[in-house]
SERO-4910 file (N, C-alpha, C, O; in steps of 0.05 Angstrom, whole numbers):
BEGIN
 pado doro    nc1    nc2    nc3   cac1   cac2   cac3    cc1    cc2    cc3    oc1    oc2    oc3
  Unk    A     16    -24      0      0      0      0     17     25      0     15     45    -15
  Unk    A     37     20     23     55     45     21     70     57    -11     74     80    -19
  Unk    A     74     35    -22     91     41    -48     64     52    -71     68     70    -88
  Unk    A     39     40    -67     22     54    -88     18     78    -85     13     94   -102
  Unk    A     19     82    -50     14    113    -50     43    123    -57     38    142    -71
  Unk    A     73    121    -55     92    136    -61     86    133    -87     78    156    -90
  Unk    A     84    121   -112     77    121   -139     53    138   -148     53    143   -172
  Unk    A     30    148   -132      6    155   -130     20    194   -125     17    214   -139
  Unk    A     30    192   -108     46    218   -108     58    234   -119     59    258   -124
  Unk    A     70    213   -124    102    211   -148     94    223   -177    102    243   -190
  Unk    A     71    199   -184     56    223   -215     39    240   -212     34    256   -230
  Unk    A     23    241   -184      8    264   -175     22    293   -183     16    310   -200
  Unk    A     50    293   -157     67    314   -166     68    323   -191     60    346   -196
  Unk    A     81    305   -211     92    310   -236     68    324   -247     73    338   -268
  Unk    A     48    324   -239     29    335   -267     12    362   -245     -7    375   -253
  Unk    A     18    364   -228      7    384   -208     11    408   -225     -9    420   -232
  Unk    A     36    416   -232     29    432   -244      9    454   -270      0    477   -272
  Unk    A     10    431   -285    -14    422   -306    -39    432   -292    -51    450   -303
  Unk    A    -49    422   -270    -76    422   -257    -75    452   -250    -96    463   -250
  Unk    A    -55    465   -244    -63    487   -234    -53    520   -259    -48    544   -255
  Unk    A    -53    507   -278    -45    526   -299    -19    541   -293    -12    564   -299
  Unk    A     -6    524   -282     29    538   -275     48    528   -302     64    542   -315
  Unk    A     42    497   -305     56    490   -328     44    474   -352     29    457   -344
  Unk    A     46    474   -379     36    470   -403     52    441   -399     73    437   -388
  Unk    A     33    422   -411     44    396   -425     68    392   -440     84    373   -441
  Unk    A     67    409   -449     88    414   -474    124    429   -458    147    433   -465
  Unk    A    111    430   -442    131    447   -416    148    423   -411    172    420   -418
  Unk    A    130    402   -395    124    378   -386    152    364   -396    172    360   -383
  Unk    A    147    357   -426    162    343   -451    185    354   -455    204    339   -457
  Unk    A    187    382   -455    203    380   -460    233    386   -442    256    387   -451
  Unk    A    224    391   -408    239    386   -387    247    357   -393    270    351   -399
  Unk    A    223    339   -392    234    306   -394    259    304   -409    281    297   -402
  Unk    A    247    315   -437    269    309   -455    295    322   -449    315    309   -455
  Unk    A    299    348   -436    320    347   -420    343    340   -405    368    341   -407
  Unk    A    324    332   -390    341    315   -368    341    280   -389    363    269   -393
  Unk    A    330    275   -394    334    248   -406    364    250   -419    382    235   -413
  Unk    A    365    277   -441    390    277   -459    415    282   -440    437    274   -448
  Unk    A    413    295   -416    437    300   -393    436    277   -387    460    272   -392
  Unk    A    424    249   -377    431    236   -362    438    201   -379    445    180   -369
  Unk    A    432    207   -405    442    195   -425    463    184   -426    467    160   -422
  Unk    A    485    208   -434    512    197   -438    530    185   -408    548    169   -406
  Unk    A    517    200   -388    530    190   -358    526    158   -357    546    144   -352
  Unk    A    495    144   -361    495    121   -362    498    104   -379    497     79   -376
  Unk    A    502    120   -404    508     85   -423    547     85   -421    561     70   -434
  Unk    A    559    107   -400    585     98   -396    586     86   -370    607     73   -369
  Unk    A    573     84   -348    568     75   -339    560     44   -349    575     28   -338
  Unk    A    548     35   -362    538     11   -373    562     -6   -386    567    -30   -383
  Unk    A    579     17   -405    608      9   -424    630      6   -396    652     -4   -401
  Unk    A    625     12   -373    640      5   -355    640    -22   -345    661    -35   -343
  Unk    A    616    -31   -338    604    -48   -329    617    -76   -343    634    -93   -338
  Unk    A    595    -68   -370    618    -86   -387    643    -91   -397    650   -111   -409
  Unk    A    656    -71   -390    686    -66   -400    698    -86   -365    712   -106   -366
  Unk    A    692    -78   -348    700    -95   -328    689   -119   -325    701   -132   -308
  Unk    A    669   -129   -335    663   -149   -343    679   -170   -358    686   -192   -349
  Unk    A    683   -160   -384    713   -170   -394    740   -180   -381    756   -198   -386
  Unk    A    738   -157   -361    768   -161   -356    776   -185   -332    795   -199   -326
  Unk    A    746   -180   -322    736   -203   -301    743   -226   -318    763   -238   -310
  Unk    A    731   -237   -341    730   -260   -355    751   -270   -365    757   -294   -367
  Unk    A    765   -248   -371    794   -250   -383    814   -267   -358    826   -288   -359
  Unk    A    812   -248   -338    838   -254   -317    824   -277   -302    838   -290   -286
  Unk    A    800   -283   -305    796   -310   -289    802   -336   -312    780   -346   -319
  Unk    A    812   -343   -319    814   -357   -337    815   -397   -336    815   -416   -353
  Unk    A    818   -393   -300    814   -425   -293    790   -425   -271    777   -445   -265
  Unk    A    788   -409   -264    752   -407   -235    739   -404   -265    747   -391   -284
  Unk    A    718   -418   -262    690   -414   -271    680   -396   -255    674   -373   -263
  Unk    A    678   -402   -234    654   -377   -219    661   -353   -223    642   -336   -223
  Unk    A    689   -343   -227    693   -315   -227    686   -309   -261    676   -288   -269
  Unk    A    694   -330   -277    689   -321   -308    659   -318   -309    653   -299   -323
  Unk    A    637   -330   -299    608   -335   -293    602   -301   -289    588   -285   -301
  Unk    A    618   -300   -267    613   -275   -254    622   -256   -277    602   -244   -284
  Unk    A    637   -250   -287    651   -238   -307    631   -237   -334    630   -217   -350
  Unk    A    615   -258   -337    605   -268   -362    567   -244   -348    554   -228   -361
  Unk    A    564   -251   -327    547   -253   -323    542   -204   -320    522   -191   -325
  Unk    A    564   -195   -312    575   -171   -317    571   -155   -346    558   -135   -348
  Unk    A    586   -169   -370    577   -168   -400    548   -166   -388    537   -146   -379
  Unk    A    539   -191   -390    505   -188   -403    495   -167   -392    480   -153   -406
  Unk    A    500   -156   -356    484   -133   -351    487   -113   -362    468    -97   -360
  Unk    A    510   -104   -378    522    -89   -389    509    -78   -412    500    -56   -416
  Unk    A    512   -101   -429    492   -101   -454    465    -92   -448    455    -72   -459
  Unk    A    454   -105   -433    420   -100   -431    421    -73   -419    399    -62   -418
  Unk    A    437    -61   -410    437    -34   -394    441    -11   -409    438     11   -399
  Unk    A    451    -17   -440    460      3   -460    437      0   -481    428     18   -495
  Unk    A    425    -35   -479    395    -31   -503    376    -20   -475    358     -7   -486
  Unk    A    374    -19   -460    340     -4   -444    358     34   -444    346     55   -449
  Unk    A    378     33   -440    379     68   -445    375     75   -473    366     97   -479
  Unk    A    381     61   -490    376     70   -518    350     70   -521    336     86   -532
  Unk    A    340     42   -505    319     42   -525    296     61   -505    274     63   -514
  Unk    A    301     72   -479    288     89   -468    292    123   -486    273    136   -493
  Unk    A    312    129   -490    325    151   -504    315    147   -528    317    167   -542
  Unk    A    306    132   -539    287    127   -568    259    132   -566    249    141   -586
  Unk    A    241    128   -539    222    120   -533    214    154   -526    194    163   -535
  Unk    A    232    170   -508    231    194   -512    223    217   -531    207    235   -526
  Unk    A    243    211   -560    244    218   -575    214    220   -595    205    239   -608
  Unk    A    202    190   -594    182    176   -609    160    202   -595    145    216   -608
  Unk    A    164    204   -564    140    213   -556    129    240   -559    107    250   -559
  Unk    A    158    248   -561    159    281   -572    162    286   -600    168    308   -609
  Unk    A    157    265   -614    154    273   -646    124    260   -644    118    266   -667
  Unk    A    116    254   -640     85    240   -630     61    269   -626     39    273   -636
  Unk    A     81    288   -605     60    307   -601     78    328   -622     66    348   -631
  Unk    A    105    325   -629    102    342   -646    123    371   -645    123    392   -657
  Unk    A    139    356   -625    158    381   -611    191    364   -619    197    343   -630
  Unk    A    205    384   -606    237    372   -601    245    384   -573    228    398   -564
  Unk    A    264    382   -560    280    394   -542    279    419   -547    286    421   -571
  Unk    A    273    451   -536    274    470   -536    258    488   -556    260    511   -563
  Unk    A    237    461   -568    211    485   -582    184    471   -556    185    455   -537
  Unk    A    162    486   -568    137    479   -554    115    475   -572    112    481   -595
  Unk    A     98    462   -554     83    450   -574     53    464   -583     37    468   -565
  Unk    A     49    468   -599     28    484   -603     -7    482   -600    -19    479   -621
  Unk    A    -20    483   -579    -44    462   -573    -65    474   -578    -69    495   -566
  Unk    A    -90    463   -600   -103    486   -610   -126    500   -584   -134    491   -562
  Unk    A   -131    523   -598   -156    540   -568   -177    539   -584   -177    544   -609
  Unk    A   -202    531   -564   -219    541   -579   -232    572   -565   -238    578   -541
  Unk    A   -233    584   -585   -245    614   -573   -285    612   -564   -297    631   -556
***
């Protein structure tokens, strides 16, 4: 229960502003897209780390199985950690060409008079 309400909060917040005519949707998107593109390159080196020490794990264990396992097992997080940031950093992109914007334009939402 506790965690539905911290999740219940969590996107409450995010869109609070919206509810009270402080911030536009389009505001919204393109903060996301923001911070998404800042926090991009920190983690897929992060990830090339992972796996890069992964390697080296595999490499220098070369008679333990468990440490090459371990080593082996380093790669794969590695990999899957560079396809979910891409493919989140894709999924971004999709959503703001969807409504129609990029990083640092806004999106234009029609009024009716």
């Amino acid at each position: 229960m506790k965690k539905v309400l911290k999740i219940a909060v969590g996107w409450g917040s995010a869109f609070l502003p919206m509810i009270v005519f402080a911030q536009d949707f389009d505001r919204i998107l393109t903060n996301t897209k923001t911070a998404v593109d800042k926090l991009i390159p920190i983690l897929v080196a992060v990830a090339v780390i992972v796996f890069a020490w992964g390697i080296v794990q595999f490499i220098m264990a070369a008679g333990d199985e468990e440490k090459r396992a371990n080593g082996r097992q380093l790669m794969i997080w590695g990999v899957v950690g560079i396809a979910v940031i891409v493919g989140i950093w894709g999924l971004v992109g999709v959503v703001l060409n969807f409504f129609g914007t990029s990083a640092g334009t806004s999106i234009t939402l029609p009024r009716v008079n």
